[in-house]
C-alpha positions in Angstrom: -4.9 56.4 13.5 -2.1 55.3 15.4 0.1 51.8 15.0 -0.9 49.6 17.5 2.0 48.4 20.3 2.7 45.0 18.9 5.8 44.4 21.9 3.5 45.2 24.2 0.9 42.8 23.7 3.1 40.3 22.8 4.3 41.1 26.4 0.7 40.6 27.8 -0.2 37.5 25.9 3.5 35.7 27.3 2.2 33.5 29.9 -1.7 32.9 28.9 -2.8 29.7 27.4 -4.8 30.7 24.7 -6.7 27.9 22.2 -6.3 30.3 19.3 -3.1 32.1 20.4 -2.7 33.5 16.9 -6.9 34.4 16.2 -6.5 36.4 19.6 -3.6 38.6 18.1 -4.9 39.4 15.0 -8.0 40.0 16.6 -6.8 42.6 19.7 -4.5 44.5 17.3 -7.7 45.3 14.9 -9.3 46.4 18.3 -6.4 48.6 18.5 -6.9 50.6 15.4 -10.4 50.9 16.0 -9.7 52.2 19.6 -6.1 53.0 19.7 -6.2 54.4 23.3 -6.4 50.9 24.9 -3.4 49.3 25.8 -2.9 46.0 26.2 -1.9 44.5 29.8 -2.1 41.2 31.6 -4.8 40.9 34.5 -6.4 38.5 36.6 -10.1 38.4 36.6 -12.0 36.0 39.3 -14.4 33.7 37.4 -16.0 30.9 38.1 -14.0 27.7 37.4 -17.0 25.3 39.1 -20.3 25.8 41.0 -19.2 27.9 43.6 -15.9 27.9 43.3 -14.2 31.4 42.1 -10.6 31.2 41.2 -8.3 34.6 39.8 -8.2 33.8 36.0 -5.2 35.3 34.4 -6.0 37.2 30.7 -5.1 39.8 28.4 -7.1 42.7 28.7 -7.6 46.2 27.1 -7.1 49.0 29.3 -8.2 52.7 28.8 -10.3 55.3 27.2 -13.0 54.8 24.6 -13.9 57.9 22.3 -17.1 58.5 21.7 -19.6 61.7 20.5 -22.5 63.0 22.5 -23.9 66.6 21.6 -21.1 67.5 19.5 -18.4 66.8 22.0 -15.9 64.1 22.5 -16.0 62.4 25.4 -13.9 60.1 27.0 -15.0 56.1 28.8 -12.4 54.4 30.8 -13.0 50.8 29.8 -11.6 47.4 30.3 -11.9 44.4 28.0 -10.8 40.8 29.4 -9.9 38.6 26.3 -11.0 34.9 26.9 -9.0 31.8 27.0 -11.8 30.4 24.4 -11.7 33.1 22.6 -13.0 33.4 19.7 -15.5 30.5 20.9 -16.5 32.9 24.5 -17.6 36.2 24.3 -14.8 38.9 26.3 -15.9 40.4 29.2 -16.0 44.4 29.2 -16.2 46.6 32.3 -16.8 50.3 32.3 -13.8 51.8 35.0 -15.1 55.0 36.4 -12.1 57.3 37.6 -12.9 59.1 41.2 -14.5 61.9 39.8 -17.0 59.6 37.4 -19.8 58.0 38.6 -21.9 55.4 36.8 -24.8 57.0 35.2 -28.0 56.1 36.9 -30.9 54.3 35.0 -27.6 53.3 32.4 -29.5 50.9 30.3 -26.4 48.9 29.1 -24.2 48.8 32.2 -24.4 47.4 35.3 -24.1 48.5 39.2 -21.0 46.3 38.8 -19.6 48.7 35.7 -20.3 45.4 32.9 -21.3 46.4 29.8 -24.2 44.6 28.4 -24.8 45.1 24.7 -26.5 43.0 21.5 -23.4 42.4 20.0 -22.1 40.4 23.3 -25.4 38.9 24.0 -25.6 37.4 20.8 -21.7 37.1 20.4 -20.6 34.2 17.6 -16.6 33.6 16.4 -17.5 36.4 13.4 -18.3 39.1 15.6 -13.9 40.3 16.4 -13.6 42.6 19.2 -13.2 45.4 16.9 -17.0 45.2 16.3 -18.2 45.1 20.1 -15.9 48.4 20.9 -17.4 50.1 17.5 -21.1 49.5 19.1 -20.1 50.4 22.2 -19.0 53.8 20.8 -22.4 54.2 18.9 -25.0 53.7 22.1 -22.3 55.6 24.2 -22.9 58.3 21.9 -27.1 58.1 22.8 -26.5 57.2 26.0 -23.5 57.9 28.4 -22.3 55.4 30.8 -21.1 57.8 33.1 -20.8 61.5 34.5 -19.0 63.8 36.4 -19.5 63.1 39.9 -21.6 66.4 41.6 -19.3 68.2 44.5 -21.3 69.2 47.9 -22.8 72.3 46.8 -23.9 71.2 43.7 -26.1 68.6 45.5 -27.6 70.6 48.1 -28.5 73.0 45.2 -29.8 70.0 43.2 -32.2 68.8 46.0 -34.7 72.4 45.0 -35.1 71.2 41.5 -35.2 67.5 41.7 -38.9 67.2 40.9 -38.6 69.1 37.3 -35.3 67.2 36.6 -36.7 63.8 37.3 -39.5 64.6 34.6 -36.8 65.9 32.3 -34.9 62.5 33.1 -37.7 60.8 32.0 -38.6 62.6 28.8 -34.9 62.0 27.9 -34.7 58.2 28.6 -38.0 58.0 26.6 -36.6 59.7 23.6 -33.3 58.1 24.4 -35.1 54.7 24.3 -36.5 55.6 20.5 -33.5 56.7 19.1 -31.5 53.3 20.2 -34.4 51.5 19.1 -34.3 53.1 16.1 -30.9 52.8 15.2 -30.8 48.9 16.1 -33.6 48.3 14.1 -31.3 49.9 11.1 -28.7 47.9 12.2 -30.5 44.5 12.3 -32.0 45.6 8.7 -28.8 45.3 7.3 -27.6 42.9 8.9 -31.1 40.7 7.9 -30.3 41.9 3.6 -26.6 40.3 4.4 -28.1 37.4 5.9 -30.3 37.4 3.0 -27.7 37.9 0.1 -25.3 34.8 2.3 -28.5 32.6 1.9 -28.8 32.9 -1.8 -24.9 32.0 -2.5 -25.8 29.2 -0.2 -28.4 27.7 -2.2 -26.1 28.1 -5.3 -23.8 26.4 -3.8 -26.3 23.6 -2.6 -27.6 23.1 -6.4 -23.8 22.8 -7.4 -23.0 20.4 -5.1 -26.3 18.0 -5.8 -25.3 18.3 -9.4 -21.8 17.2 -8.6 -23.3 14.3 -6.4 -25.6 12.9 -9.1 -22.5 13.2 -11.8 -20.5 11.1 -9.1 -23.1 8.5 -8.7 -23.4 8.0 -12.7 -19.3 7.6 -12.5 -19.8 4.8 -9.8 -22.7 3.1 -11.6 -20.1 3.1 -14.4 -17.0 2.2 -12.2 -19.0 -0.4 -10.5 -19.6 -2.2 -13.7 -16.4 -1.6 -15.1 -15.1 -3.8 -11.6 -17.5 -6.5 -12.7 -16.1 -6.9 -16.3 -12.8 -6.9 -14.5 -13.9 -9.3 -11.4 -14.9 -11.8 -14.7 -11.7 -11.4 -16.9 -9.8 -12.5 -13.5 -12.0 -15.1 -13.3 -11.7 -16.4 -16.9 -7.7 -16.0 -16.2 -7.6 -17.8 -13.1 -9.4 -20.6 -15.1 -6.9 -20.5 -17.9 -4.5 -20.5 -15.0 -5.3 -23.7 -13.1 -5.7 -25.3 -16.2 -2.4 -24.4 -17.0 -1.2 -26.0 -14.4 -2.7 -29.1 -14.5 -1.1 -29.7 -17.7 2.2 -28.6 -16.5 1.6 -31.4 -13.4 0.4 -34.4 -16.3 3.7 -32.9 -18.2 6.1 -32.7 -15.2 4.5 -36.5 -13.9 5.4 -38.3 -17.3 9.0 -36.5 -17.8 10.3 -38.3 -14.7 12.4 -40.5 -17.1 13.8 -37.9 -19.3 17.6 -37.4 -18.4 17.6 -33.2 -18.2 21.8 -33.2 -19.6 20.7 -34.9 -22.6 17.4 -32.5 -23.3 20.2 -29.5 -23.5 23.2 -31.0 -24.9 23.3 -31.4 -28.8 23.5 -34.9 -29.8 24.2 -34.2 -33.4 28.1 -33.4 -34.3 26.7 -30.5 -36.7 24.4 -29.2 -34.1 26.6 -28.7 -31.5 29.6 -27.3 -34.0 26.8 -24.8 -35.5 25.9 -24.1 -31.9 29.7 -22.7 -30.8 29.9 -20.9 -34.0 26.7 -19.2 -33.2 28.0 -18.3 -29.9 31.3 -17.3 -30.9 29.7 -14.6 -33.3 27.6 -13.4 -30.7 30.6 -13.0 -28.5 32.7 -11.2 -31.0 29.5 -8.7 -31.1 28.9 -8.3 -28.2 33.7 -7.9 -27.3 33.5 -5.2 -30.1 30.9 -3.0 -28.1 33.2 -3.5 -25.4 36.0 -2.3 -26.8 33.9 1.0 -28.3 33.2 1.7 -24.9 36.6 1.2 -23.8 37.8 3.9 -26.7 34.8 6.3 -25.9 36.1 6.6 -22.2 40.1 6.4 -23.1 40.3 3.4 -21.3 42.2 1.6 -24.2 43.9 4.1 -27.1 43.1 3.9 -30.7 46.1 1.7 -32.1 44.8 -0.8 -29.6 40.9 -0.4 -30.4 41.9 -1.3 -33.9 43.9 -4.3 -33.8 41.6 -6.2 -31.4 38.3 -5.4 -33.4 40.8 -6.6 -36.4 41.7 -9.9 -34.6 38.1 -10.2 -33.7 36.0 -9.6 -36.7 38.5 -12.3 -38.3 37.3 -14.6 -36.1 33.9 -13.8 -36.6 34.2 -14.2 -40.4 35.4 -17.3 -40.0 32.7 -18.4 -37.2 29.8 -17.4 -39.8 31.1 -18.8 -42.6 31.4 -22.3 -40.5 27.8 -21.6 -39.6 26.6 -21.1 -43.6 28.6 -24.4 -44.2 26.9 -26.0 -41.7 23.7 -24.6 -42.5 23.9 -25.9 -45.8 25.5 -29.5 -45.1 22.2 -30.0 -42.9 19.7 -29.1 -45.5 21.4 -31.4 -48.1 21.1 -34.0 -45.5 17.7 -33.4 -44.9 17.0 -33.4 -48.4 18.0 -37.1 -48.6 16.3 -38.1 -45.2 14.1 -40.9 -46.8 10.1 -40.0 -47.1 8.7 -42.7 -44.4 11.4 -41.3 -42.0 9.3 -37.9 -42.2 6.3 -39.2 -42.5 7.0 -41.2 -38.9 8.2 -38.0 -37.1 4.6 -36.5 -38.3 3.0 -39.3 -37.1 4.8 -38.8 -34.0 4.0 -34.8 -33.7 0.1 -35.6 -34.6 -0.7 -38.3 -31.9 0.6 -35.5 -29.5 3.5 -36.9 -28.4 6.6 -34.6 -28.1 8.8 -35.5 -30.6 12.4 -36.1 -29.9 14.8 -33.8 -32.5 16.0 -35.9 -35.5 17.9 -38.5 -36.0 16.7 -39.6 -32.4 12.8 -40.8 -33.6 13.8 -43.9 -31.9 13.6 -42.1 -28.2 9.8 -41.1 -29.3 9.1 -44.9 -30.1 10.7 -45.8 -26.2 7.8 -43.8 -25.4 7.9 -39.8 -24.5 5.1 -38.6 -22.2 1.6 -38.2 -23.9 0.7 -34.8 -23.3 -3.1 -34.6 -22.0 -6.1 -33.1 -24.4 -6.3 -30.1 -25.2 -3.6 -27.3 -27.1 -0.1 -28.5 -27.8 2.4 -27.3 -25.5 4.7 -24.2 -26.5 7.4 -24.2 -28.7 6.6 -28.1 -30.2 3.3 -27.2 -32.4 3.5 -29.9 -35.3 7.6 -29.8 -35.9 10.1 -30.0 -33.5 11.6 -27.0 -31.8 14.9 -25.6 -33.6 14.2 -27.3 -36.6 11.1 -26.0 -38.3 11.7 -25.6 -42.5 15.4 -24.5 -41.4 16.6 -24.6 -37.9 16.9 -21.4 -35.7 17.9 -18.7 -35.3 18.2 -18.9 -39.1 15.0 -19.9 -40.5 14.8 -20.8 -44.3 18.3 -18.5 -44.5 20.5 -18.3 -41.3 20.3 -14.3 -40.5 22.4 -11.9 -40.9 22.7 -13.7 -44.6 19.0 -14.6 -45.8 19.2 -16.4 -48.9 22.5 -15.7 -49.2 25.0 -15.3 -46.9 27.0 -12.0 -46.8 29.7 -10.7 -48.2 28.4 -13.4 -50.9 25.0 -13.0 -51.9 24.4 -14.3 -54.9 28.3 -14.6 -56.3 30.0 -17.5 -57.6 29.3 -20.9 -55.7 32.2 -23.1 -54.2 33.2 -26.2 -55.3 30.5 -27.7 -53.5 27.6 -26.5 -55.3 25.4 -24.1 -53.8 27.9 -23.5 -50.6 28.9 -20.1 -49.6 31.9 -18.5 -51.8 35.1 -19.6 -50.6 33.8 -22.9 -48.9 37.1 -25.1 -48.9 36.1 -28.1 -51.1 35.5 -30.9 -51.1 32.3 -32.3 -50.3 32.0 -35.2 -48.9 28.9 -37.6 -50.7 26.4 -37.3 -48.2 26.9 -33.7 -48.7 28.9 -32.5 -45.6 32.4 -30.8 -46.1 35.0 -32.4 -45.0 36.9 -29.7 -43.2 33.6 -30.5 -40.7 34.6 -34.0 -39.8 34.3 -34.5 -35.8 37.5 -34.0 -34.0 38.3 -30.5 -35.7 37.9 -27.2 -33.5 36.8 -24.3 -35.4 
């Protein structure tokens, strides 16, 4: 079987609009193969555009010979097939072209006066049929029945007239037997073509049965969805609730706090505090300095010699912050040690009745009268002792991290001069318990 001419009927679809340009290519160059003597050419075919109204219709078409067998010979049908614009959605239109020494074959069951071809798989044409599959039925009834013949010179008509009475009942026995044979042969046809409707159906109904299975396993997932929504539609609910009633607390809060001076609510009032406070920060610092510098080192933005004497100069400064901090640490537990029993017993008081409780030794702003807070939970970070003080005051709870119960490098070595101090802490001690290398007015 020969290749087909792809150049040349990409040269005969140039300049037709077709809806399904690349369906019609694939489909004409499997025509091809099946009938390789057609060659593919661009042609104008008058059609019917409106009622009455015929207008030249330019289309591809296949022009040329069909092969076909008939009493052990091969014969030879000029044809022409005009691919339409709709195609694959309109059936093409196929004309048998007689040359001048072919005429169409009288009583031609399939073909017109005109030369169009009329056959089952055009009348009932669908988008599955292809092209190829109309030329291969046309080359099975050509086979029974011829199209066309040779046309009869002069003298074979004039001879012809004698025996025209026995040939026109030999004509008819043939078209009778032709008739029974096509018949035949299209009832095969339509047999198979009924099993593979047959076998299409069952896969069909398979695939229904799937499908309802699948729908009935998608409604139980909704059912489920749908109630899984309406535990979620509640929990927003019960969160908007908690919501607004959080914010009615936080307008009671805000409406009563109108008095409060915000510099004072910040700044430490106690000498200790605020001293504990920059030596907190200033280890913190150093920390956070020496991971700049390792940084530095790891991309050679400082060299070695450097790297070491800063974090030198640095970690002495943080030794000495943290041992300020322990000292400090300690001089305000002694002092709340002595802090008489009915001055604790107030601040309780204080924290019980819901009010917010001003930081020690300030109980007398509570008694010039803090905001109440309204019913209901205390606000965060109060709860019954004031914030930053608790049983030690943070970040160091009952031992200031990073030393716990005692402060490292320490531990549990010798004690100062002081008693219980950190090792090292510069006596002495003042009475009320608080070194005095803490005295206000010192930097540290």
């Amino acid at each position: 079987m020969q290749a087909p001419n792809e150049a040349a009927l990409d040269r005969a679809m140039a300049g037709v609009q077709y809806a399904d340009a690349k369906r019609v290519r694939r489909d004409v160059l499997e025509a091809m193969r099946q009938a390789p003597y057609l060659i593919p050419k661009q042609d104008e075919l008058f059609q019917e555009v409106s009622p009455g109204d015929w207008q030249p219709c330019k289309l591809l078409s296949l022009e040329g010979v069909l092969a076909y067998s008939h009493s052990s010979s091969v014969y030879y049908c000029p044809i022409q097939m005009y691919v339409q614009t709709k195609h694959p959605r309109s059936k093409p239109t196929v004309y048998v072209r007689p040359t001048p020494d072919m005429m169409i074959e009288r009583g031609a069951e399939y073909v017109d006066k005109a030369g169009q071809i009329t056959i089952p798989s055009l009348t009932s044409y669908t988008e599955s049929t292809g092209l190829a599959a109309v030329l291969r039925e046309m080359a099975f009834i050509f086979a029974t029945a011829p199209p066309v013949r040779s046309r009869p010179s002069a003298a074979a008509m004039a001879g012809a007239g004698a025996a025209s009475g026995s040939r026109a009942e030999s004509q008819s026995r043939d078209a009778s037997a032709l008739r029974a044979r096509v018949t035949e042969a299209l009832k095969r046809d339509l047999g198979q073509w009924y099993d593979a409707l047959g076998e299409a159906l069952s896969k069909e109904e398979v695939v229904g049965a799937t499908l309802r299975e699948d729908k009935r396993a998608m409604a139980g997932k909704a059912e489920s969805g749908a109630a899984s929504l309406r535990k979620l539609e509640e929990h927003v609910k019960a969160v908007h609730e908690q919501t607004d009633q959080l914010d009615r607390w936080l307008a009671a809060s805000e409406a009563g706090m109108s008095d409060i001076d915000a510099e004072a609510a910040v700044t430490p009032a106690h000498r200790l505090h605020k001293q504990l406070l920059d030596a907190v920060v200033e280890v913190n610092t150093v920390d956070d300095v020496i991971d700049a510098l390792q940084a530095a080192l790891e991309n050679d933005a400082i060299s070695l010699d450097e790297f070491v004497k800063e974090v030198r100069a640095r970690s002495r400064s943080q030794f000495e912050a943290r041992c300020v901090a322990a000292a400090i640490h300690e001089a305000l537990a002694k002092e709340a040690a002595m802090r008489p029993a009915g001055h604790a017993a107030a601040a309780a008081g204080s924290s019980a009745a819901g009010s917010r409780g001003a930081p020690p030794p300030y109980e007398t702003r509570a008694s010039a009268g803090y905001p109440s807070a309204p019913a209901g939970p205390a606000p965060p970070a109060y709860g019954s002792a004031p914030p930053a003080y608790g049983s030690g005051p943070p970040p160091y709870g009952s031992g200031p991290p990073p030393y716990g119960s005692g402060p490292p490098p320490y531990g549990s070595g010798p004690a100062g001069p002081g008693g219980s101090g950190p090792q090292g802490a510069p006596p002495p001690y003042s009475s009320a318990g608080v070194p005095s290398y803490l005295t206000p007015g010192r930097a540290y």
